[in-house]
MMTF fields as JSON, N, C-alpha, C and O atoms, coordinates in Angstrom:
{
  "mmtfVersion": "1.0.0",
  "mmtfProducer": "UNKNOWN",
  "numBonds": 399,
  "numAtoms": 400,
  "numGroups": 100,
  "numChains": 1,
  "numModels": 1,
  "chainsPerModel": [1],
  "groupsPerChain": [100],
  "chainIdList": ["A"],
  "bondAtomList": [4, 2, 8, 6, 12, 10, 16, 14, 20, 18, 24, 22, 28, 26, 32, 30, 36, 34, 40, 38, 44, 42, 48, 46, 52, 50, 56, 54, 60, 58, 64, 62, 68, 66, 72, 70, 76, 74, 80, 78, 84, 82, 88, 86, 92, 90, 96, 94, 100, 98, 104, 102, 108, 106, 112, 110, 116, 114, 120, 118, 124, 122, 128, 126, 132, 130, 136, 134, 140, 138, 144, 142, 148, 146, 152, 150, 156, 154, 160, 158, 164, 162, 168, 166, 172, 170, 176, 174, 180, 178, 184, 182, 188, 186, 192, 190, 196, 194, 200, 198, 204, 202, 208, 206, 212, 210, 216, 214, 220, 218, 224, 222, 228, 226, 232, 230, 236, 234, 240, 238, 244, 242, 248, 246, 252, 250, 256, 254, 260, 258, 264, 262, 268, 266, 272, 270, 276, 274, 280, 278, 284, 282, 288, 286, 292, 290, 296, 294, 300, 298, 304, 302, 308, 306, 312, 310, 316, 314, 320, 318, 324, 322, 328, 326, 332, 330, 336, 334, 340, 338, 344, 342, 348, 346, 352, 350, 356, 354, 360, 358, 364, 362, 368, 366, 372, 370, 376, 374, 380, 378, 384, 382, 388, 386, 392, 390, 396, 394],
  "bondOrderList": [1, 1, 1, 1, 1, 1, 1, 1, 1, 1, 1, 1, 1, 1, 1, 1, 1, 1, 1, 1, 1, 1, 1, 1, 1, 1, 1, 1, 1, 1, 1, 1, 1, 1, 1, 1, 1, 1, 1, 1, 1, 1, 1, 1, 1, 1, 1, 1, 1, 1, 1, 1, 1, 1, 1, 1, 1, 1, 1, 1, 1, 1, 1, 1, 1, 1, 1, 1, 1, 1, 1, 1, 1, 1, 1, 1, 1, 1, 1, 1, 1, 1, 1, 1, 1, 1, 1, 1, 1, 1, 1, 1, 1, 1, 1, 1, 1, 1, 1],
  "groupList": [{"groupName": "UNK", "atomNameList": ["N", "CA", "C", "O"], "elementList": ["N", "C", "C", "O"], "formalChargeList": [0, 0, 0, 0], "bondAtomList": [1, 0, 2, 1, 3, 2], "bondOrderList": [1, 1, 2], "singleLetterCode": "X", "chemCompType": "L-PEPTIDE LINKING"}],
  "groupTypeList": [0, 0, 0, 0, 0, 0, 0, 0, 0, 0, 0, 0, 0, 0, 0, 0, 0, 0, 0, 0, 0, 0, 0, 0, 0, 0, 0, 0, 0, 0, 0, 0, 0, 0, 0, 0, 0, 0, 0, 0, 0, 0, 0, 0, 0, 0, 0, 0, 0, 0, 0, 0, 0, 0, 0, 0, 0, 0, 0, 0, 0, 0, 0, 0, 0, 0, 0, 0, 0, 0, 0, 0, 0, 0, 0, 0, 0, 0, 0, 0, 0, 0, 0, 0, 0, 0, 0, 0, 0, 0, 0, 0, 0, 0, 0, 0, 0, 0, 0, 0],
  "groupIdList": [1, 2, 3, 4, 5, 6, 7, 8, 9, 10, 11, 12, 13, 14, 15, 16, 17, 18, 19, 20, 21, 22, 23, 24, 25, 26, 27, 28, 29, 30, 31, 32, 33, 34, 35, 36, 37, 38, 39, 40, 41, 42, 43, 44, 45, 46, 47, 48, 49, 50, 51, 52, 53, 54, 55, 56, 57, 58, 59, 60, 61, 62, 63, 64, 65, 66, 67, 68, 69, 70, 71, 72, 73, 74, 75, 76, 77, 78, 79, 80, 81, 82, 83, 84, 85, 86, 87, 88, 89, 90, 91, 92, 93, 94, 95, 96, 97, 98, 99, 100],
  "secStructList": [7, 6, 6, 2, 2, 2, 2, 2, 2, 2, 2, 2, 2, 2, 2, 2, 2, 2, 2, 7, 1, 1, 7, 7, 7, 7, 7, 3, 3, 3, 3, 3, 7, 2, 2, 2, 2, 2, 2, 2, 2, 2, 2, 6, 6, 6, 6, 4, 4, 4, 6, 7, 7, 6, 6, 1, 3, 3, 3, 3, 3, 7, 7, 3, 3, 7, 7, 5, 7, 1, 6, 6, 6, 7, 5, 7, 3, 3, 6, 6, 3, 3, 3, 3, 3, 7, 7, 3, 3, 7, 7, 6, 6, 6, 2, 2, 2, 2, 7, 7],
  "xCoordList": [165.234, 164.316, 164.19, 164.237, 164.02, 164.202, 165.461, 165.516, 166.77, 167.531, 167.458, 167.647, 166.971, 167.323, 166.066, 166.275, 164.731, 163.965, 164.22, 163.606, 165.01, 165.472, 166.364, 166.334, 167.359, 168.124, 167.39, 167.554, 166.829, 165.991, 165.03, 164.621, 164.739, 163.945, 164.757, 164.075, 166.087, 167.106, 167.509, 168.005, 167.499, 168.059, 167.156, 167.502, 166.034, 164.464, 165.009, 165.222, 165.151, 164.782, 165.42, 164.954, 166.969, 167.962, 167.807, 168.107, 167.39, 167.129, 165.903, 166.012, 165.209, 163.803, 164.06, 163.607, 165.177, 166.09, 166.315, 165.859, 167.144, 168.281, 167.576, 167.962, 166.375, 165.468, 164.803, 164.765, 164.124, 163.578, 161.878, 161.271, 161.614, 160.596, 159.617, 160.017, 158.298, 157.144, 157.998, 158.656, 158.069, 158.759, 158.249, 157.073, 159.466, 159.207, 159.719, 160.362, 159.175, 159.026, 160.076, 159.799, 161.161, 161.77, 161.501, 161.385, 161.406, 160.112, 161.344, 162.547, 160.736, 161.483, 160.9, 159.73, 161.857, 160.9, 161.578, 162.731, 160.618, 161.348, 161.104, 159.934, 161.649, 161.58, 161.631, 162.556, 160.254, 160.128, 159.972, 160.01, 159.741, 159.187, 158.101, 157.492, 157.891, 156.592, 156.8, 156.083, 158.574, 159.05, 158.617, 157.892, 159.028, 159.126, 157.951, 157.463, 157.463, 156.246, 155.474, 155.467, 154.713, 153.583, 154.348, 153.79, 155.662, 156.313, 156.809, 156.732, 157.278, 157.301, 156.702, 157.11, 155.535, 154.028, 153.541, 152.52, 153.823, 153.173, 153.898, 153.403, 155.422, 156.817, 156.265, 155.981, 156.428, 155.491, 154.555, 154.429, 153.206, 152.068, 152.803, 153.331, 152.9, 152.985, 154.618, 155.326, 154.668, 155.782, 155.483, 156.254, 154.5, 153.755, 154.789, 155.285, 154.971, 156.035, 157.73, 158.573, 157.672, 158.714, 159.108, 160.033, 157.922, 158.168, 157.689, 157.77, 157.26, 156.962, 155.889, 155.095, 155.292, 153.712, 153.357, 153.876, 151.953, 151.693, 151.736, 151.51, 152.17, 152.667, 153.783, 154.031, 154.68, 155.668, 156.624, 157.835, 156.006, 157.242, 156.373, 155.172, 156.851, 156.485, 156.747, 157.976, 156.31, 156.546, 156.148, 154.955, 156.978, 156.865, 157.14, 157.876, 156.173, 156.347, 156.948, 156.18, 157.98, 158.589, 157.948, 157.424, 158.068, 157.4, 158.491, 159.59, 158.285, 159.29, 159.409, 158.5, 160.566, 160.65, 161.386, 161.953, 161.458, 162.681, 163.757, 164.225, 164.439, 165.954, 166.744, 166.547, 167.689, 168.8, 169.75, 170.279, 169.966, 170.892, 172.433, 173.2, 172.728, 174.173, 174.157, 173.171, 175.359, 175.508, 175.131, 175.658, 174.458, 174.019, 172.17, 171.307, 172.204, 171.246, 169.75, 168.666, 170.279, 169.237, 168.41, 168.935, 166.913, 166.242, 166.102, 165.869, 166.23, 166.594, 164.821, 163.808, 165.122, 163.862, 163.693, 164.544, 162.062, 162.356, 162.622, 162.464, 162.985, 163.854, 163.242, 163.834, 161.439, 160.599, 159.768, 159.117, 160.022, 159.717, 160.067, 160.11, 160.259, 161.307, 160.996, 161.759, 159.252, 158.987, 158.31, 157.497, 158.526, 158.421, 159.795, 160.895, 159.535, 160.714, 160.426, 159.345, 162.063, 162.063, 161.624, 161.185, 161.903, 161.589, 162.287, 162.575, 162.603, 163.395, 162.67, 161.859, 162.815, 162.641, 163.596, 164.811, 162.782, 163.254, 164.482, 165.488, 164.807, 166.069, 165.955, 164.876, 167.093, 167.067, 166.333, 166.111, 165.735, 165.315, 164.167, 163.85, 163.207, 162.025, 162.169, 161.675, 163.019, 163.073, 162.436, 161.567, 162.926, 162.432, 161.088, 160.584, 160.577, 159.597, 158.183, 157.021, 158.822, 157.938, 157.568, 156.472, 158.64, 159.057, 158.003, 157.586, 157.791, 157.185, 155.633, 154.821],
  "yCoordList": [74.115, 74.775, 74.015, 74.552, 72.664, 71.931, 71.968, 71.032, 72.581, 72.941, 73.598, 73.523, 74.677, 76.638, 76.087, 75.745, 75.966, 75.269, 74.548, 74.88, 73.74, 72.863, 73.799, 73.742, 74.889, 75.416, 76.574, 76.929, 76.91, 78.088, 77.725, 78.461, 76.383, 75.969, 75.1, 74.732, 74.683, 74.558, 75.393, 74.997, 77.011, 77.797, 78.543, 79.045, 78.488, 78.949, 78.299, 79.018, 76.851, 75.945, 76.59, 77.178, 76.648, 76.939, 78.363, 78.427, 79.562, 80.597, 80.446, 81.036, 79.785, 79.766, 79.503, 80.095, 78.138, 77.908, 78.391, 78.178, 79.139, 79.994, 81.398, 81.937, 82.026, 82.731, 83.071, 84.013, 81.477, 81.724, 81.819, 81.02, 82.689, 83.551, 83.061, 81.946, 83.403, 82.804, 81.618, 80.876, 81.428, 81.039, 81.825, 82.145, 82.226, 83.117, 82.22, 81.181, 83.021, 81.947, 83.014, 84.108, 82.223, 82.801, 82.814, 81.776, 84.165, 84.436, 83.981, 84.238, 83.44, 83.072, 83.799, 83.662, 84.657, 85.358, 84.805, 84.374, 84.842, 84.168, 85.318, 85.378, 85.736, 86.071, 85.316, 84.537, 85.581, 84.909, 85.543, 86.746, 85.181, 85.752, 85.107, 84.188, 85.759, 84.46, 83.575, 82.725, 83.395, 82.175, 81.223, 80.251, 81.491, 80.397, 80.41, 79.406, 81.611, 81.622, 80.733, 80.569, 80.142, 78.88, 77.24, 76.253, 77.478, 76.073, 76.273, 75.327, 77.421, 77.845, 77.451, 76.712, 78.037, 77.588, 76.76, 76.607, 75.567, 74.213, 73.507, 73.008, 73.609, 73.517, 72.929, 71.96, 74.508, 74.544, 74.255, 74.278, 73.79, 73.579, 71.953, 71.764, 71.159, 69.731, 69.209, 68.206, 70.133, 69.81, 70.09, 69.768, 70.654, 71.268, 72.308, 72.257, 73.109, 73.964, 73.618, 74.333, 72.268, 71.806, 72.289, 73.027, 71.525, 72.049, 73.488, 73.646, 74.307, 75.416, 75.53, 74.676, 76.776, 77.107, 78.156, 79.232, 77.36, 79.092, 79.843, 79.816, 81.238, 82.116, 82.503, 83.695, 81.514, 82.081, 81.823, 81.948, 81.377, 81.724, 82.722, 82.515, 83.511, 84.634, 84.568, 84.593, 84.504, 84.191, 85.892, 86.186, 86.815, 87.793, 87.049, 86.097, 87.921, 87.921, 89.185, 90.116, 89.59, 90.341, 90.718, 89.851, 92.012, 92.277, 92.112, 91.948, 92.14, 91.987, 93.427, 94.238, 93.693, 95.031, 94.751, 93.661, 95.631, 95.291, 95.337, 96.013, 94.126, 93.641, 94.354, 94.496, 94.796, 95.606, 94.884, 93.884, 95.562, 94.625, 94.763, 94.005, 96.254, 96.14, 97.595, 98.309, 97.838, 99.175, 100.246, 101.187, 100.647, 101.631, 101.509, 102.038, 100.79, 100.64, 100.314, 100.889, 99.285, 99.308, 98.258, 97.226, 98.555, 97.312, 96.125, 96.051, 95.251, 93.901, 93.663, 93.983, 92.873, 92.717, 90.83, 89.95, 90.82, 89.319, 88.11, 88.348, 87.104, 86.337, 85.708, 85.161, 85.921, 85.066, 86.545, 86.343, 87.975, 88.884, 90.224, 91.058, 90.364, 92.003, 93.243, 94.204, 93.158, 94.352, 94.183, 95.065, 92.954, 92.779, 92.94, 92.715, 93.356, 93.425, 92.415, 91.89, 92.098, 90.606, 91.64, 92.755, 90.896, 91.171, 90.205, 89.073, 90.734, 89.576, 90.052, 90.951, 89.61, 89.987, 91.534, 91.633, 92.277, 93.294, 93.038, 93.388, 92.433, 92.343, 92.733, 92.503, 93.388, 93.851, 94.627, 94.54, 95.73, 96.871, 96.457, 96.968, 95.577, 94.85, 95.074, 95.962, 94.12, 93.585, 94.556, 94.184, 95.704, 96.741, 97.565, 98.218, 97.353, 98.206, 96.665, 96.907, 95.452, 94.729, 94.41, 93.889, 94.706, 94.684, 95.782, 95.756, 96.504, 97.695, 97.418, 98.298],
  "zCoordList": [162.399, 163.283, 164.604, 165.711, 164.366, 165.863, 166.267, 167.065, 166.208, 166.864, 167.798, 169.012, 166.643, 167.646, 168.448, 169.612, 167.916, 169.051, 170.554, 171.568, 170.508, 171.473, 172.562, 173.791, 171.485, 172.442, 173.191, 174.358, 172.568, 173.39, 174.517, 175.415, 174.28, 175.323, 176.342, 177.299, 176.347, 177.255, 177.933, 178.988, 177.663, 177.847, 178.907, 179.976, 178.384, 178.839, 180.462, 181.438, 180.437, 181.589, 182.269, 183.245, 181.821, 182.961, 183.544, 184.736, 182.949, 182.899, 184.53, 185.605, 184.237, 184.951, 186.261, 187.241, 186.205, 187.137, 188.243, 189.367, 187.789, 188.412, 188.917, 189.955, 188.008, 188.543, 189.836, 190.627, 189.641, 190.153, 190.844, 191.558, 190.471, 190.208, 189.232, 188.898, 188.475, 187.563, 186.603, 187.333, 185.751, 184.356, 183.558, 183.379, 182.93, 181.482, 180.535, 180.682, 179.176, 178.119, 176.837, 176.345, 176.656, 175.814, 174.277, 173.625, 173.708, 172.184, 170.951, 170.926, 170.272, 168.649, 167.485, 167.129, 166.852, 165.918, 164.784, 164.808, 163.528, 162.612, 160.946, 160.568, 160.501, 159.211, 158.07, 157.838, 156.997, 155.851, 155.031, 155.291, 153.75, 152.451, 152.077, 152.623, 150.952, 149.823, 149.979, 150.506, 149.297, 148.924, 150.223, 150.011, 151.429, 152.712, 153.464, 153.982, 153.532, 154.299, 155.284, 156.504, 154.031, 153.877, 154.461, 154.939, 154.198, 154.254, 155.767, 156.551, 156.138, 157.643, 158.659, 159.555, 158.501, 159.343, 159.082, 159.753, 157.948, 157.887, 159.071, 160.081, 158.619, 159.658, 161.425, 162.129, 161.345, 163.105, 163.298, 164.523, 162.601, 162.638, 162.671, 163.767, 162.037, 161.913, 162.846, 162.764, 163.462, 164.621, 165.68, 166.584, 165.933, 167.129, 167.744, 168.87, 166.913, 167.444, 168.125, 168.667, 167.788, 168.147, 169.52, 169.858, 170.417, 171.691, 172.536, 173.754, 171.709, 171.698, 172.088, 171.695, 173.166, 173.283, 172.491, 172.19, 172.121, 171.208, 171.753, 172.963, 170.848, 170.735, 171.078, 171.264, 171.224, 171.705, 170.568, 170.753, 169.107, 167.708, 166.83, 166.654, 166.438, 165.938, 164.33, 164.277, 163.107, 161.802, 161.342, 161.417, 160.949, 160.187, 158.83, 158.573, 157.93, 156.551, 155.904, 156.145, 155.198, 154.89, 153.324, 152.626, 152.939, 151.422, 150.729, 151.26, 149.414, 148.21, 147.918, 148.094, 147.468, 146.49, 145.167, 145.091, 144.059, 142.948, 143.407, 144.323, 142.344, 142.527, 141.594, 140.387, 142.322, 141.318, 140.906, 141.391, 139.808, 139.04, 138.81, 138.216, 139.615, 139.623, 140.263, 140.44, 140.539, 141.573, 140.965, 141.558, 140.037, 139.383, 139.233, 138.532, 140.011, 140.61, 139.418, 139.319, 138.761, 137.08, 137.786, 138.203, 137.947, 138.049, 137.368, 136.161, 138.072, 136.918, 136.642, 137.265, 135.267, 134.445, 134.825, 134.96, 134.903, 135.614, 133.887, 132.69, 134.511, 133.518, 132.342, 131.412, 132.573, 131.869, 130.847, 129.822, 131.469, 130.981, 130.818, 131.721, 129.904, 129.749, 130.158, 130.259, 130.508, 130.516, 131.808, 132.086, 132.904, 134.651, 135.345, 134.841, 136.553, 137.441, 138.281, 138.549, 138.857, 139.27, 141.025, 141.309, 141.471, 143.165, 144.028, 143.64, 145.395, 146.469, 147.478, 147.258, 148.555, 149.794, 150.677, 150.85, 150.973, 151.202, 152.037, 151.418, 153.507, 153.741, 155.197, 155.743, 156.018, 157.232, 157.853, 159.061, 156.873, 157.271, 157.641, 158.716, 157.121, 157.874, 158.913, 159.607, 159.194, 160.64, 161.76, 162.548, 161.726, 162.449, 162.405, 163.319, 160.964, 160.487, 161.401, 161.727, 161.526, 162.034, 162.797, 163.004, 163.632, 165.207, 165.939, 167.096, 165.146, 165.545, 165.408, 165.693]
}
């Protein structure tokens, strides 16, 4: 994360640069799940954004749906119980439904 951090805010500079004009602030959006969430935003919270002003990284949380279990599309049963379905993170299609 302090990479893409670093580069975006290199990029920001030179951008601003060459502009011109106010400084604009180039946005980082980030997609998570359950799983990452919490460990995400501790992340940026105890890095201070790694350079970053608030608001300018964006943490969507994505929902889970059932996981299929093979191209016939059988919901898989989760591993500790036969009669739960496991779940993942929904995937791309977020992206847009969040954006929005």
């Amino acid at each position: 994360m302090e990479l893409y951090c670093k580069q975006i805010l290199a990029r920001q500079e030179a951008s601003n640069e060459l502009a011109g004009g106010p400084p604009k602030q180039v946005p980082l959006a980030i997609m998570t799940s359950d799983d990452t969430n919490a460990q995400t935003e501790a992340l940026f919270a105890a890095s201070g954004n790694f350079g970053m002003v608030d608001g300018q990284v964006t943490i969507m949380k994505q929902e889970k749906v059932a996981a299929l279990m093979d191209n016939d599309a059988h919901i898989a049963s989760a591993e500790d119980d036969p009669y739960a379905m496991q779940t993942k993170p929904h995937g791309h299609g977020d992206v847009h439904q969040l954006l929005a």
